[in-house]
Structures are given as C-alpha cells and as structure tokens.
C-alpha positions, 0 to 999 in steps of 0.5 A: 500500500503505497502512500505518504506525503509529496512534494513532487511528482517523483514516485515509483509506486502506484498508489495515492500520496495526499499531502495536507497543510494549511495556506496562512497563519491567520486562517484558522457522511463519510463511513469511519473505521475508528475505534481501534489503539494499538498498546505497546506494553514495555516488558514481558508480562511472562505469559501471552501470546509473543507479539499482537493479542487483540482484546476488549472490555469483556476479554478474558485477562488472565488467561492471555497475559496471566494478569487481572485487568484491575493488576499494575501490570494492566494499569494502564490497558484498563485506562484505555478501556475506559475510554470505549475503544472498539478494540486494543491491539496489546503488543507483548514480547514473550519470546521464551519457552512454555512449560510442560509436564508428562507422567508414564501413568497418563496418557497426556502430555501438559504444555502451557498455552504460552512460554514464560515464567508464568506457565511453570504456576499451571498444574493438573490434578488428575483423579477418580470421577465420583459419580462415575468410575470409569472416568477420570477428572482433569483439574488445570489450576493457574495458581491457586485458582481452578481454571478447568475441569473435564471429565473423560473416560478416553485420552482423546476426550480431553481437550485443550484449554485456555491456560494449557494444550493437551495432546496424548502421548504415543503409548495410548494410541492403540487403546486411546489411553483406557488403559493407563486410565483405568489404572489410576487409583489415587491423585496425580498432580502435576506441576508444569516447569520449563517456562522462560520469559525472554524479550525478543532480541528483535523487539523493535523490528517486530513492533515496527512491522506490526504498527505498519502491517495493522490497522489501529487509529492511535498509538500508545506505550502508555504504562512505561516511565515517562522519560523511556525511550519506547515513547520516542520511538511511538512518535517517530513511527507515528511521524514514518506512518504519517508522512512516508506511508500515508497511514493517518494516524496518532500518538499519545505518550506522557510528558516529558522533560527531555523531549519536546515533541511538537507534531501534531500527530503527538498528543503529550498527557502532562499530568494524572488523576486520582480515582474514586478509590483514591489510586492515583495514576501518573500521568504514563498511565492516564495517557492510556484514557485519552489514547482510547477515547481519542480512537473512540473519537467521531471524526465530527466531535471534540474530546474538550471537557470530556468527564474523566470516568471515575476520577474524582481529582488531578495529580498535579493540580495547575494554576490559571497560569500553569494550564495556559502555558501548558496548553500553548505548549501543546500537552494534554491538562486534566483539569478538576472542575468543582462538581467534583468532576474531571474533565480534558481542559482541551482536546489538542496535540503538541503542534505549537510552533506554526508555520504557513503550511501548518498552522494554528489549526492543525493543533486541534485533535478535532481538526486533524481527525477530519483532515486524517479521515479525508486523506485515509479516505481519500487514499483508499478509495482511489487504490480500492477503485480506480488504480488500474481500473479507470482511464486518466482521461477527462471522463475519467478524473471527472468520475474521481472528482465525483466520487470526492465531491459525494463523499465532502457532501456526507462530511458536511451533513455531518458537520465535520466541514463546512461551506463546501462547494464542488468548485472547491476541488480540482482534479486535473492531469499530472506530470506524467501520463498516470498521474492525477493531481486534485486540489481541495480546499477544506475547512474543517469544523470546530467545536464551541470552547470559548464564550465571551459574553457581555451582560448589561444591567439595565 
C-alpha cells in the first residue's frame, strides 16, 4: 500500500500520496473505521501470546497475559478501556519457552498455552470421577485458582484449554489411553516447569512491522516511565506512518522533560488523576484514557471537557497560569472542575510552533481527525477503485472528482466541514501520463470552547 506525503511528482509506486497543510497563519457522511489503539506494553508480562493479542472490555485477562485487568501490570490497558475503544491491539514480547509436564501413568502430555515464567504456576490434578468410575477428572489450576475441569473416560476426550494444550502421548494410541486410565487409583498432580520469559532480541523490528502491517487509529506505550525511550520511538513511527506511508494516524505518550515533541500527530498527557478509590495514576498511565477515547473519537466531535470516568481529582493540580502555558505548549491538562468532576481542559496535540503550511489549526485533535479521515479516505478509495481500473482521461478524473465531491457532501451533513462547494476541488492531469493531481480546499469544523459574553444591567 503505497502512500505518504509529496512534494513532487517523483514516485515509483502506484498508489495515492495526499499531502495536507494549511495556506496562512491567520486562517484558522463519510463511513469511519475508528475505534481501534494499538498498546505497546514495555516488558514481558511472562505469559501471552509473543507479539499482537487483540482484546476488549469483556476479554478474558488472565488467561492471555496471566494478569487481572484491575493488576499494575494492566494499569494502564484498563485506562484505555475506559475510554470505549472498539478494540486494543496489546503488543507483548514473550519470546521464551512454555512449560510442560508428562507422567508414564497418563496418557497426556501438559504444555502451557504460552512460554514464560508464568506457565511453570499451571498444574493438573488428575483423579477418580465420583459419580462415575470409569472416568477420570482433569483439574488445570493457574495458581491457586481452578481454571478447568473435564471429565473423560478416553485420552482423546480431553481437550485443550485456555491456560494449557493437551495432546496424548504415543503409548495410548492403540487403546486411546483406557488403559493407563483405568489404572489410576489415587491423585496425580502435576506441576508444569520449563517456562522462560525472554524479550525478543528483535523487539523493535517486530513492533515496527506490526504498527505498519495493522490497522489501529492511535498509538500508545502508555504504562512505561515517562522519560523511556519506547515513547520516542511511538512518535517517530507515528511521524514514518504519517508522512512516508500515508497511514493517518496518532500518538499519545506522557510528558516529558527531555523531549519536546511538537507534531501534531503527538498528543503529550502532562499530568494524572486520582480515582474514586483514591489510586492515583501518573500521568504514563492516564495517557492510556485519552489514547482510547481519542480512537473512540467521531471524526465530527471534540474530546474538550470530556468527564474523566471515575476520577474524582488531578495529580498535579495547575494554576490559571500553569494550564495556559501548558496548553500553548501543546500537552494534554486534566483539569478538576468543582462538581467534583474531571474533565480534558482541551482536546489538542503538541503542534505549537506554526508555520504557513501548518498552522494554528492543525493543533486541534478535532481538526486533524477530519483532515486524517479525508486523506485515509481519500487514499483508499482511489487504490480500492480506480488504480488500474479507470482511464486518466477527462471522463475519467471527472468520475474521481465525483466520487470526492459525494463523499465532502456526507462530511458536511455531518458537520465535520463546512461551506463546501464542488468548485472547491480540482482534479486535473499530472506530470506524467498516470498521474492525477486534485486540489481541495477544506475547512474543517470546530467545536464551541470559548464564550465571551457581555451582560448589561439595565
């Protein structure tokens, strides 16, 4: 999938490069696929899938990184939860080897279901069934908690499960186990070793060709120290996909001293909430929220005094003066109002130093969603539909600018721009005989965020 930004007409690639900027200083119904954060958890939790786990509100935690979500260890996927994603793509390194365990008296053979160190707590108590002897009880514990019982009466009945893969041995395919079932007479436990944990010693290759492989709106290491390196390296694969593969889409990372970001597809959390439980989470782990509600996000609405579920203050407080510097520095403030609530002071991202060809504008999250849905749509509707497919002669570009011109019109019906006219948009021949340049010109709609009233007392 070919893309990016351009500057001349010099590409190898068939595919749509859409370059978006704005032309002064002073210028201030599509169908989405919005919805999705990709996590990069910094560590190993020592158990889970090595690599990409896709999950949701109602996924079964423990059993794919051997964690509680309401753990430290998943303090920070919690946060993005809350913030109603569609789904979060959880990158784990678990590149170690699984556990197992085998007896000559039975006829299986016990693998975890995942390497680390974690699998070496499974273990299978084996034992009479006690309403009917001819079969046996299979208990896999993970801990101290059970996870699954089946009853068999053959080797083949047992089945894996979510914690443990179950495959029978060669001795009991000729009488599928009955024998050294039926031998059985007390318990047997067995306690599953051999786990490893091990970070892959290719941990960023293999996060880079995941984040450029996969689809998710917004990209997040939200957990890990504010000042790690892995935050670094979310903003510049976020700055590659944007700009040299023409994948549209965001960052979120915490505050940092030693970095000013200042891109506008780098949201900077600067400071934390305290919750009703009276945890407080720094800032690393609240960026996690704003990561998913900014993926949650409409293209048409903005994430200013969106309520902070379940945090009841911020950690630290700012003054008047401390919120106004930090926004025109681009972070993201959690604000306390005095309802008791806590609400986003202003839905932006840490674009702060304007020039003519991005200015002012390209700060607000809700401009840049509308600006990024145009340039995503608009790259995979020509690949989709008129690469090879239809001919660059003037009925040819005349159906393009149609297409575009039907799809502006839903956007402005919803009111993500406004005052758009078909005159706005250009489709012209490029340089070479293969080529399409269109020229748009788009004003995106903001949200209300600030009154000035004058009242007179008459």
């Amino acid at each position: 999938m070919a893309g990016g930004n351009w500057t001349s007409q010099n590409k190898a690639r068939p595919g749509a490069y859409v370059d978006v900027s704005s032309n002064s200083l002073t210028a201030a119904g599509s169908d989405t696929s919005r919805g999705v954060v990709f996590w990069i958890h910094s560590g190993s939790f020592g158990w889970g899938k090595n690599g990409v786990t896709e999950v949701g509100g109602g996924s079964d935690f423990k059993a794919l990184f051997g964690v509680d979500i309401n753990s430290n260890e998943l303090a920070a996927l919690n946060e993005i939860l809350k913030g109603a994603p569609k789904s979060v793509l959880v990158f784990n390194s678990n590149a170690g080897n699984k556990a197992t365990a085998t007896s000559d008296v039975l006829p299986w053979v016990f693998t975890a279901k995942y390497a680390g160190e974690k699998g070496n707590s499974v273990k299978v108590s084996v034992y009479r069934d006690a309403t009917d002897t001819t079969k046996l009880d299979v208990a896999t514990f993970f801990g101290t908690e059970l996870v699954n019982t089946q009853s068999v009466r053959n080797a083949s009945e047992l089945k894996s499960n979510a914690y443990l893969d179950v495959q029978a041995t060669s001795a009991s395919q000729g009488d599928d186990g009955r024998a050294l079932i039926d031998a059985v007479s007390s318990t047997i436990t067995l306690n599953l070793s051999g786990g490893t944990t091990v970070l892959s010693e290719d941990l960023l290759a293999e996060i880079n060709h995941a984040t450029e492989t996969m689809n998710f709106n917004v990209l997040t290491a939200a957990g890990a120290d504010k000042d790690a390196n892995i935050h670094l390296m979310v903003y510049n694969t976020i700055k590659s996909l944007r700009e040299n593969d023409g994948l549209k889409v965001t960052g979120v990372v915490p505050g940092s001293d030693n970095f000013d970001y200042d891109y506008e597809g780098i949201s900077v959390v600067q400071n934390g909430v305290k919750l009703l439980n009276d945890n407080e989470l720094p800032e690393t782990v609240a960026a996690g929220y704003f990561a998913g509600v900014s993926a949650a996000a409409d293209i048409n609405e903005s994430l200013t005094y969106r309520s902070y579920p379940g945090a009841v203050d911020v950690v630290p407080r700012f003054s008047n003066s401390d919120t106004e510097k930090a926004l025109l520095a681009g972070k993201i403030v959690f604000t306390a109002r005095r309802d008791g609530s806590v609400v986003i002071e202003q839905d932006i991202n840490s674009h702060h130093t304007y020039s003519v060809s991005k200015n002012q504008y390209f700060r607000k999250n809700r401009v840049l969603r509308v600006l990024d849905e145009i340039a995503n749509n608009t790259h995979d509707t020509y690949e989709k539909q008129f690469i090879g497919k239809v001919d660059n002669n003037p009925q040819g570009r005349d159906v393009f600018k149609a297409n575009r011109i039907t799809y502006l019109t839903g956007l402005q019906a919803q009111g993500a721009i406004q005052n758009f006219v078909p005159d706005d948009i250009t489709v012209e021949p490029g340089a070479d005989k293969d080529a399409v340049v269109m020229t748009l010109a788009v004003q995106p709609t903001d949200s209300m965020e600030k009154l000035y009233a004058k009242i007179t007392v008459q």
